[in-house]
C-alpha positions in Angstrom: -7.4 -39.9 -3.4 -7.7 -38.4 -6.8 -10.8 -36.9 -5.8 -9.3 -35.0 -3.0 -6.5 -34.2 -5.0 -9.1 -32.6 -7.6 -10.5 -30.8 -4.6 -7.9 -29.2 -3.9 -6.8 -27.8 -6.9 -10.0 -26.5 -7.4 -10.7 -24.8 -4.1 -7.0 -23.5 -4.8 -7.8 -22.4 -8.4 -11.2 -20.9 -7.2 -9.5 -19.0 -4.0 -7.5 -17.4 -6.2 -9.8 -16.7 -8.7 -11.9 -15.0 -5.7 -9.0 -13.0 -4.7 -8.3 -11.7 -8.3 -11.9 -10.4 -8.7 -12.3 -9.4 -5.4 -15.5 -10.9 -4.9 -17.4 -14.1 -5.5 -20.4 -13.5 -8.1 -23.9 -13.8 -6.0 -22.1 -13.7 -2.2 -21.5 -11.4 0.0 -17.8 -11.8 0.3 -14.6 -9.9 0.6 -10.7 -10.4 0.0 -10.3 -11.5 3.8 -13.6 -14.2 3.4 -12.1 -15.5 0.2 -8.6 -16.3 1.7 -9.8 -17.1 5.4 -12.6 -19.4 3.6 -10.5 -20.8 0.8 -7.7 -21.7 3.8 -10.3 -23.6 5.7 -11.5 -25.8 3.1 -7.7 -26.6 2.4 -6.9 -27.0 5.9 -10.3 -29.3 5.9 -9.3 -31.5 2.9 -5.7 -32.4 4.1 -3.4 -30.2 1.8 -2.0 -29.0 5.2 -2.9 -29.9 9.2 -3.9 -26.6 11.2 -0.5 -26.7 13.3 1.1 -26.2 9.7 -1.2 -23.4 8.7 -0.6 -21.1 11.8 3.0 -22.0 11.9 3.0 -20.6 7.8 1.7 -17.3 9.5 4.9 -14.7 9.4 4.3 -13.5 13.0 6.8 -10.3 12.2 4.5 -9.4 9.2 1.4 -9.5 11.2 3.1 -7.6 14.3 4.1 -5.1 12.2 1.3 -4.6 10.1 -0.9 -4.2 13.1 1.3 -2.1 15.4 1.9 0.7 12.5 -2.2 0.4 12.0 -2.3 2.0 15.4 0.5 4.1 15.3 -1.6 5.6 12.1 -4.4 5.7 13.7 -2.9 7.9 16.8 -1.5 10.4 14.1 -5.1 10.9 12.6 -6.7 11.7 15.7 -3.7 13.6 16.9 -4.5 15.2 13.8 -0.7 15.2 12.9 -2.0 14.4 9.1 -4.6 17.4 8.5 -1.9 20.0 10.0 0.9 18.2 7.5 -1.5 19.1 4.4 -2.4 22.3 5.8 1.0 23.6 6.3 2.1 22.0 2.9 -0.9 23.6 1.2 -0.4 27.0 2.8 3.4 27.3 0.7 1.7 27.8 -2.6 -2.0 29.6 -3.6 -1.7 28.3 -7.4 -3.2 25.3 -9.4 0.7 23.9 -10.2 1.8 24.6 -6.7 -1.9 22.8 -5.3 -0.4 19.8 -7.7 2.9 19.7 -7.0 2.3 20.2 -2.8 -0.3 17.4 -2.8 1.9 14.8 -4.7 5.5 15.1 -2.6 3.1 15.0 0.9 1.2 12.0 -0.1 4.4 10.6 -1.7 6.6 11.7 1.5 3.9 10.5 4.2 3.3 7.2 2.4 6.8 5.9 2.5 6.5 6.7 6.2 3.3 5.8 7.4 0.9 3.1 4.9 -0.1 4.4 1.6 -4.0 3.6 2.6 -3.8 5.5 5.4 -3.1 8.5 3.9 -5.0 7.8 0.4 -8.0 7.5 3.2 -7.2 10.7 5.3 -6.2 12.7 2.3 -9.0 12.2 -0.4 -11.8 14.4 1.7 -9.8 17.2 2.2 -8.3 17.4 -0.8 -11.7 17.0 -2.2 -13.1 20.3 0.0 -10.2 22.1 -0.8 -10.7 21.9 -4.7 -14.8 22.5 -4.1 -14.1 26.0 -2.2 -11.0 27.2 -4.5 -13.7 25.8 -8.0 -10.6 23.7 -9.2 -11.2 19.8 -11.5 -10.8 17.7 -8.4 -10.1 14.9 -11.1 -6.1 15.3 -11.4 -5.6 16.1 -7.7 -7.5 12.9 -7.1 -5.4 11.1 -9.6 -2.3 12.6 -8.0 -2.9 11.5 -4.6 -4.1 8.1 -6.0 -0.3 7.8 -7.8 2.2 9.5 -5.7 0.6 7.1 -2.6 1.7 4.0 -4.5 5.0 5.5 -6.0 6.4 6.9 -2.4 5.3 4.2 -0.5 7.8 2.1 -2.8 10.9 4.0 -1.2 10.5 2.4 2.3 10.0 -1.0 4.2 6.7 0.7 6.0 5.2 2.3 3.2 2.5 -0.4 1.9 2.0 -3.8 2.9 4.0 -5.8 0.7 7.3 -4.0 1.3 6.2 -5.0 5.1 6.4 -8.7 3.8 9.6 -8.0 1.8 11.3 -6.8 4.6 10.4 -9.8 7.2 11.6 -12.5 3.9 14.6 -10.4 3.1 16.0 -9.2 6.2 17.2 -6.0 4.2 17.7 -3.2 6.4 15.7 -0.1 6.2 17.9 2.7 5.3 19.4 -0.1 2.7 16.0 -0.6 1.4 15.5 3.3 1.5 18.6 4.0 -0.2 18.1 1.8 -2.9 14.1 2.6 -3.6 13.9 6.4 -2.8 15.2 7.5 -6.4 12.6 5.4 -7.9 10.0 7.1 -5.9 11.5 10.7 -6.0 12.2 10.8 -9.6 8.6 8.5 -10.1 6.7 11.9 -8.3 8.1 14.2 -10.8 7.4 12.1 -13.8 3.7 11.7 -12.6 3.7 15.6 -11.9 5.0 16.2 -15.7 2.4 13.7 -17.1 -0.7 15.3 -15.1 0.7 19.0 -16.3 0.2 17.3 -20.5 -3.3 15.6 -19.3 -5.1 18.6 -17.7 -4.4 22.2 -18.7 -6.4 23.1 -16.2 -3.6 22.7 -13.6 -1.2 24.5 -15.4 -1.6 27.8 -14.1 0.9 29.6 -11.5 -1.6 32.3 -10.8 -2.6 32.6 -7.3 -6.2 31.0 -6.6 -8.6 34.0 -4.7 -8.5 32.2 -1.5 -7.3 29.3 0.0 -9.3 27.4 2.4 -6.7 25.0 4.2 -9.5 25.2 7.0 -9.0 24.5 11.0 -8.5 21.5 12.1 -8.2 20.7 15.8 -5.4 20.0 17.5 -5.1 18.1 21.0 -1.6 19.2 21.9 -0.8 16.7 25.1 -1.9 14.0 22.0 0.0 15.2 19.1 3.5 16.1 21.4 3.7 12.1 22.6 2.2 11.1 19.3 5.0 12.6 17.5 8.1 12.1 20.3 7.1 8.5 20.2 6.4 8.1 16.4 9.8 9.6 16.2 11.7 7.3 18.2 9.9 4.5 15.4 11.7 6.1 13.1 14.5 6.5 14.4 14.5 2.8 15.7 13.9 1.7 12.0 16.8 3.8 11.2 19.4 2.2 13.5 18.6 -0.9 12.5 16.6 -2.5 15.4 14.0 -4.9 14.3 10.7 -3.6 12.6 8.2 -5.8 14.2 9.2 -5.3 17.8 9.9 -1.7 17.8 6.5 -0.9 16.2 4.7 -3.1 18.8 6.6 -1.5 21.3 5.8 1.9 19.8 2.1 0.9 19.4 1.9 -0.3 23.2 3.6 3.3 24.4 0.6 4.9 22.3 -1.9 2.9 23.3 -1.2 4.4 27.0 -3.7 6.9 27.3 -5.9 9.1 29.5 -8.0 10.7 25.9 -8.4 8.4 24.0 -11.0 5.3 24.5 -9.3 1.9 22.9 -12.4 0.9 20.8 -11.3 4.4 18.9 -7.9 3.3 17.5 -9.5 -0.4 17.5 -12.0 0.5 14.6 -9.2 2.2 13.0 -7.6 -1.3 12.3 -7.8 -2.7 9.1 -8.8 -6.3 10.4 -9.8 -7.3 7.2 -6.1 -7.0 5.8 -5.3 -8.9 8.9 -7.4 -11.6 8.0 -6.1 -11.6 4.3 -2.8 -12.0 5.1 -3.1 -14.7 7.4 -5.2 -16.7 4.8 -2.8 -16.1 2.4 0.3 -17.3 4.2 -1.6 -20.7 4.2 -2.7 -20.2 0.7 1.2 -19.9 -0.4 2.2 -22.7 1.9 -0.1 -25.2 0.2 0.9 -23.9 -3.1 4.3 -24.9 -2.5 3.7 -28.2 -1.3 1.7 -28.8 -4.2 4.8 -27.8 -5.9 3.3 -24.9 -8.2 5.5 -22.5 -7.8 7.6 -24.5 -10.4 4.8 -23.2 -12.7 6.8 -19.6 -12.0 10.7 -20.5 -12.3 11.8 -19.4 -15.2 10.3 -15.6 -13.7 14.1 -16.3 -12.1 16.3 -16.6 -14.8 16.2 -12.9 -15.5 15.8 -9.6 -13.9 13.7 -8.5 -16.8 11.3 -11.7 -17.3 11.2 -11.5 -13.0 9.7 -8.1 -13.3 7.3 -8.7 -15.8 5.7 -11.8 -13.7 5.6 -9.7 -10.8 3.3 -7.1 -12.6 1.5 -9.4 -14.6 0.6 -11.2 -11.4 0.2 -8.1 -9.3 -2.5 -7.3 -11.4 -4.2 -10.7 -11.6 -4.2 -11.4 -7.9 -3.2 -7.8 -6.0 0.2 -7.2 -4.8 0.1 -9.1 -1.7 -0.7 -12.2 -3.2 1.9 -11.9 -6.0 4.6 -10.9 -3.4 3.6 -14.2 -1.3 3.7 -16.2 -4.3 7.0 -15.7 -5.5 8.8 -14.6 -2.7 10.0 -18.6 -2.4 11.3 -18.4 -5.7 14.1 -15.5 -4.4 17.2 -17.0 -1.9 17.0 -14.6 0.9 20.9 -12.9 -0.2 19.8 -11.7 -3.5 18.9 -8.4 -2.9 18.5 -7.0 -6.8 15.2 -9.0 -7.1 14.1 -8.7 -3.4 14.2 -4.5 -5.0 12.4 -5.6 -7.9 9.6 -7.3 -6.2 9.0 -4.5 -4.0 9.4 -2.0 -7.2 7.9 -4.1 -9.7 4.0 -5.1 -7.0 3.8 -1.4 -6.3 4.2 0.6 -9.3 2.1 -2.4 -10.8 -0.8 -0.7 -8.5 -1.0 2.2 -10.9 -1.6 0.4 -14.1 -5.8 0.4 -13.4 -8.3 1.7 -10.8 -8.4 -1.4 -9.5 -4.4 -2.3 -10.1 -4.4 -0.9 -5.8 -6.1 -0.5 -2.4 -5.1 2.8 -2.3 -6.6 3.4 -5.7 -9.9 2.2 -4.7 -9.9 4.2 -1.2 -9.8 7.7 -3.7 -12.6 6.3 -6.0 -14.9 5.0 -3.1 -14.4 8.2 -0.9 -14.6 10.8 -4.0 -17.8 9.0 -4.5 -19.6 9.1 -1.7 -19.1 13.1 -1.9 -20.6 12.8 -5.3 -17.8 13.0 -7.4 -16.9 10.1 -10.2 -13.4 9.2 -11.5 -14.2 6.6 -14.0 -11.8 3.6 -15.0 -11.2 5.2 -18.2 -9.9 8.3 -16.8 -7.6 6.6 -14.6 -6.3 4.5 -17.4 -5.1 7.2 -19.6 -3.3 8.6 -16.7 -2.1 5.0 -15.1 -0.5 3.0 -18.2 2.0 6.1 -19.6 2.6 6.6 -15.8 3.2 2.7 -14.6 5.4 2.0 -17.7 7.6 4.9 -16.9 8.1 4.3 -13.4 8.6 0.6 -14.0 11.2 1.1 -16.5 12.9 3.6 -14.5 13.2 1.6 -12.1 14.3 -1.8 -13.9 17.0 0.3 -15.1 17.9 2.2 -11.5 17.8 -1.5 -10.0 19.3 -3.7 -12.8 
């Protein structure tokens, strides 16, 4: 008995270790491997039956997750987001304006659409716009790196935690949006003032020589229904109708098609987030009946001490995980720290490269065109920025 008990913890304690690095040192494993692997050993040595780890899978969460992954993935190949940055970057011909433009549209499309997506559709074309015009790709990488995590933290859709948030709150989506948009809009401008004191490069207001916003093909039939039907999401979302079910209704609608094959918004999913999640819905179910979450309680007593365990932890085990972890401490009325959970996980993403998904989508894809933004860089850019957002929003919140 004791000896299971010690097995436990320790596949617990080692799952979570795994997740926090990202990796296990001499395997080939992933986020999704550690938490599906970790669950099965758990599920394995008793700490919960397999009926009680699929019944600790929030079915909304998954739904939802997966049925905006393919609504995403329609609007890429529509190519509903390469016409969005072209028209945004055809307003303005200067450094400042490039700067300012590409940090409202990633902040603007990530709190409607996932902060990945568009960290992962954005980061090439910003990086072949800044090669033809001979600008530092470096602070227009950073940009779209920050304003992804700060404007995805204005709306229940924006990045996957909020998704979570809003199936264990129940807060509706203009309430959450009224609340958080503030944060975000007022987060944009501060990172926008900090990148204008890092690089002085991106001062200028004189026109660049040209402008290269380039052509991107449209399939007109495919981006009309993509957007009537991405529309009525939003508008569902707005009305108050429930998220999961009228994304997966929105998702099937798209997923009617003459011109597209399936296996091509398929490969577009993100299984591998799938995968995490699930495993870590049983991972936080057998943490609380082991009864560790008591180890986080006093996070409760006060909005301030709350918010600084949700960063700390965000940054030891990823937002999601952090979210899951605590979201048990929170009864399901109090909305002030339901706000600062969502606030307090995303913001936290900015602190260091690897503080985010979305950070690491801009680093991986800038470097596979051959450009480097190091951890350092990001640093000096992500702690002034995190601690100002975070305040500002402890203080719009509290």
């Amino acid at each position: 008995m004791i000896i299971r008990q010690f097995a436990i913890y320790g596949v617990l304690g080692l799952t979570y270790l795994g997740l926090a690095l990202g990796y296990i040192p001499g395997l080939r494993m992933n986020r999704a491997t550690i938490a599906l692997v970790g669950s099965a050993f758990l599920i394995a040595l008793g700490a919960v039956n397999l009926t009680e780890a699929w019944q600790a899978i929030d079915a909304n969460t998954i739904v939802f997750l997966l049925s905006m992954m393919v609504v995403n993935a329609s609007l890429t190949y529509a190519g509903f987001f390469a016409r969005s940055l072209s028209i945004l970057l055809s307003i303005t011909r200067s450094p400042l304006g490039l700067l300012i433009a590409l940090t409202f549209a990633s902040g603007i499309l990530s709190a409607v659409f996932l902060n990945d997506t568009i960290a992962l559709i954005f980061t090439p074309l910003v990086l072949g716009l800044t090669q033809a015009l001979s600008l530092n790709p470096i602070p227009y990488l950073l940009a779209i790196a920050g304003a992804t995590n700060i404007g995805s933290v204005a709306t229940l859709s924006g990045n996957p935690q909020n998704i979570l948030i809003g199936s264990f709150s129940g807060i509706p989506y203009l309430n959450f949006l009224g609340a958080l948009a503030p944060v975000a809009l007022i987060g944009l401008i501060i990172q926008i003032g900090l990148l204008w004191l890092l690089y002085p490069d991106v001062r200028s207001t004189q026109p660049c020589q040209q402008l290269a916003t380039g052509n991107h093909r449209i399939y007109k039939p495919l981006f009309n229904k993509t957007l009537v039907i991405t529309t009525g999401l939003l508008i569902a979302f707005a009305v108050g109708l429930p998220l999961a079910e009228s994304a997966l209704v929105a998702a099937s609608l798209l997923l009617i098609t003459r011109r597209i094959k399936p296996q091509r918004i398929l490969q577009r999913i993100d299984w591998n987030l799938l995968v995490m999640f699930s495993g870590l819905f049983i991972l936080t179910r057998v943490t609380e009946k082991l009864n560790l979450l008591q180890l986080f309680t006093h996070a409760v007593n006060t909005s301030a001490s709350f918010l600084s365990v949700t960063v700390i932890l965000s940054n030891l085990i990823s937002n999601v995980p952090a979210v899951l972890l605590l979201h048990p401490l929170i009864p399901k009325d109090n909305t002030q720290y339901w706000l600062l959970l969502a606030a307090g996980s995303t913001l936290a993403g900015n602190l260091t490269l690897f503080g985010s998904v979305a950070n690491l989508i801009v680093v991986e894809a800038a470097t596979n065109l051959g450009y480097k933004l190091t951890f350092i860089e990001h640093l000096r850019f992500g702690v002034p920025l995190t601690l100002c957002t975070l305040i500002l929003a402890y203080l719009w919140i509290h």
